[in-house]
ZAMARGU-4260 file (C-alpha; in steps of 0.2 Angstrom, whole numbers, plus 5000, padded with zeros to 4 digits):
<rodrens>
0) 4968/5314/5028 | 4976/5298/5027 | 4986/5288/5014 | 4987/5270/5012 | 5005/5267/5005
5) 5019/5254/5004 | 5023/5261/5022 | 5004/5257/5028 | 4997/5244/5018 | 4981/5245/5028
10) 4971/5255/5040 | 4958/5251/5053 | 4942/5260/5056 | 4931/5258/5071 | 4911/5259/5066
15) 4898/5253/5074 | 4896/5234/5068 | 4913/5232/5070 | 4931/5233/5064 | 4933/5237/5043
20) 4953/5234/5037 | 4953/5247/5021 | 4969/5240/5012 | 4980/5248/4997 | 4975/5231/4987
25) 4959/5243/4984 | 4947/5232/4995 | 4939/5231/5010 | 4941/5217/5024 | 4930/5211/5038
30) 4941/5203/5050 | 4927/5195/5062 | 4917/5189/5047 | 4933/5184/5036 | 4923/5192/5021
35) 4932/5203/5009 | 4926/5217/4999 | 4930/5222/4980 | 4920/5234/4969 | 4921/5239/4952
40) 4932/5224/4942 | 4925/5228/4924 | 4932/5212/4918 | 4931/5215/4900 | 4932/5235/4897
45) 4949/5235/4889 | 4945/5222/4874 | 4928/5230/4874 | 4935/5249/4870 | 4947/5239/4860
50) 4931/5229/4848 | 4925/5247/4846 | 4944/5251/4836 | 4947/5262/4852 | 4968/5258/4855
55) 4970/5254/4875 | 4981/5242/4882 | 4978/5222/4883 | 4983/5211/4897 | 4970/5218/4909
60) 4960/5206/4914 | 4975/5195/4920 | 4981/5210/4928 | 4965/5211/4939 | 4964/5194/4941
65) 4982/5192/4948 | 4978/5207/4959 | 4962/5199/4968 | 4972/5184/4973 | 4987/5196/4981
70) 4973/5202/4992 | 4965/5186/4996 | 4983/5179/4998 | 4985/5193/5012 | 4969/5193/5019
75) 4964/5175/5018 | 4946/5178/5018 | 4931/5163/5019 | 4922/5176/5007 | 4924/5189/4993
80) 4909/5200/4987 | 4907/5209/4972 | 4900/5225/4976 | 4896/5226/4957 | 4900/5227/4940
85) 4911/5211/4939 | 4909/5211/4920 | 4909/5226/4910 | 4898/5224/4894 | 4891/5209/4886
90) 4907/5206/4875 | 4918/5200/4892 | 4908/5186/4890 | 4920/5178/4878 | 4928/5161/4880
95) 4947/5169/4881 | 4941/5179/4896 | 4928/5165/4904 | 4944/5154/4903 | 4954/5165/4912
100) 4941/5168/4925 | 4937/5148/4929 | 4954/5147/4929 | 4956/5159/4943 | 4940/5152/4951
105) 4949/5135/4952 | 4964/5141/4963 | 4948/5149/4977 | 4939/5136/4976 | 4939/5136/4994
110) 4932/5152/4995 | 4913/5157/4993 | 4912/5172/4981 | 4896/5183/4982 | 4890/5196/4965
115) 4879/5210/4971 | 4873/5213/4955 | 4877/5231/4948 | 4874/5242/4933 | 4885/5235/4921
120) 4880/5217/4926 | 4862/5219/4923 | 4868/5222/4904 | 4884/5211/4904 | 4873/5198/4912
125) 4876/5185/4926 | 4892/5174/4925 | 4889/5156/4921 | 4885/5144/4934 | 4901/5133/4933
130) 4910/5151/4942 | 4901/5145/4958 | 4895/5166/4960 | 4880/5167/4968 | 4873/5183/4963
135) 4859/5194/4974 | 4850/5210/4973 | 4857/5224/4984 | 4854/5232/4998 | 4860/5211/5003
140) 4864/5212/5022 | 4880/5203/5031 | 4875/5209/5049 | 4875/5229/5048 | 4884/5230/5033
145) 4872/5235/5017 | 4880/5228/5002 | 4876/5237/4989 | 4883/5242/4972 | 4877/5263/4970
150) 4878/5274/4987 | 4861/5274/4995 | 4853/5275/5012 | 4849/5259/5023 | 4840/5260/5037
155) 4850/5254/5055 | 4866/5249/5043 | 4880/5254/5036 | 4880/5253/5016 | 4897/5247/5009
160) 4896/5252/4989 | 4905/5256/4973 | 4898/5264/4956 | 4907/5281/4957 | 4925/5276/4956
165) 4932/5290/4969 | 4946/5299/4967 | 4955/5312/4977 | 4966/5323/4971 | 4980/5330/4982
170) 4991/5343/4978 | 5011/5344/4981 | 5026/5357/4979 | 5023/5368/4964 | 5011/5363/4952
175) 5013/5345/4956 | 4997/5335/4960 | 4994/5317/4961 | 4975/5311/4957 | 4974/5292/4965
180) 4959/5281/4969 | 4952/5282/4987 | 4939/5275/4999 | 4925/5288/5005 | 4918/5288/5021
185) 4903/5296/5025 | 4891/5293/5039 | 4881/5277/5034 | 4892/5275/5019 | 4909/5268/5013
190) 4914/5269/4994 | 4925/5258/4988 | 4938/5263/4974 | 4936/5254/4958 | 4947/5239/4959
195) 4948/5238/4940 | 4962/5245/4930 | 4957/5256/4915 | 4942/5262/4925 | 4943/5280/4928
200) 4938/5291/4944 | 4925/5304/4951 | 4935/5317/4960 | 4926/5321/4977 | 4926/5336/4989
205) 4923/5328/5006 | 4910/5337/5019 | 4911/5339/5038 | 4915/5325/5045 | 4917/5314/5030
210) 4936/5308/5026 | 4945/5300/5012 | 4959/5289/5013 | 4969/5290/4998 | 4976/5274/4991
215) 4995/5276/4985
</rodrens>
């Protein structure tokens, strides 16, 4: 099992259309394309909970935001894809948070930014125009990679996805045990952490040949 940790910020994997950079910044990066790989922002779930009287912290979408541009300021990437659920609910779609977002937008400019459209999207809806997002439907192919936003099965390719949030949970000295974010590999299939602070986690119980790699 491995761990991705202040001492190993990333960690290479070898398939078979070519070299993945999994990176404790929670995304995925293709080095011969230059694309980079996000899922599971949920822009707008805190101040969401927080319309609904439920007390969580504010400050999180900035928090995210800041976040993505540490990873595209380590990776310099030509590319960034959502692998969905950029926005969490309908309410993210407020003029404090749209502000905050162009504003990011403005400072990656340079760099064209992809939605496959998830779950939460399809209710939150697309994000305006001026963001310069395209948004597409998955399975959306970049060579063998299947960009999608739920786990599924894609013929020839291997599907890069979110949705689940995965977690593992790793047990210490005592009864100390430590439950962090991970990417699952499976055979046609790697799942992305959620990226997204105040998102949650599925714990998963890796097969036979399947491998976690924890995210410290």
């Amino acid at each position: 099992m491995n761990l991705l940790s202040s001492h190993c910020s990333a960690h290479e994997i070898q398939t078979r259309f070519g070299v993945l950079v999994l990176s404790h910044h929670k995304v995925v990066f293709d080095p011969l394309r230059r694309a980079l790989f996000v899922a599971d922002v949920h822009l707008g779930k805190a101040a969401t909970f927080r319309s609904l009287g439920v007390p969580v912290p504010a400050g999180t979408t900035q928090e995210n935001l800041d976040r993505l541009s540490l990873a595209i300021n380590a990776f310099k990437p030509e590319s960034l894809c959502f692998l969905g659920d950029l926005l969490h609910a309908k309410a993210a779609q407020n003029s404090e948070l749209l502000g905050k977002l162009m504003l990011w937008r403005a400072q990656h400019a340079e760099i064209e930014m992809t939605l496959v459209r998830g779950n939460h999207d399809s209710k939150a809806g697309d994000p305006p125009a001026a963001l310069s997002i395209s948004v597409v439907e998955e399975p959306f192919m970049l060579g063998g990679f299947a960009l999608c936003h739920h786990p599924q099965q894609v013929a020839n390719a291997l599907v890069l996805a979110g949705h689940e949030h995965p977690v593992v949970v790793l047990n210490g000295k005592g009864r100390s045990r430590a439950r962090l974010p991970c990417f699952y590999l499976k055979t046609d299939q790697l799942i992305l952490p959620s990226f997204g602070s105040f998102t949650g986690g599925y714990s998963v119980n890796p097969r036979a040949g399947e491998a976690v790699f924890p995210v410290v």
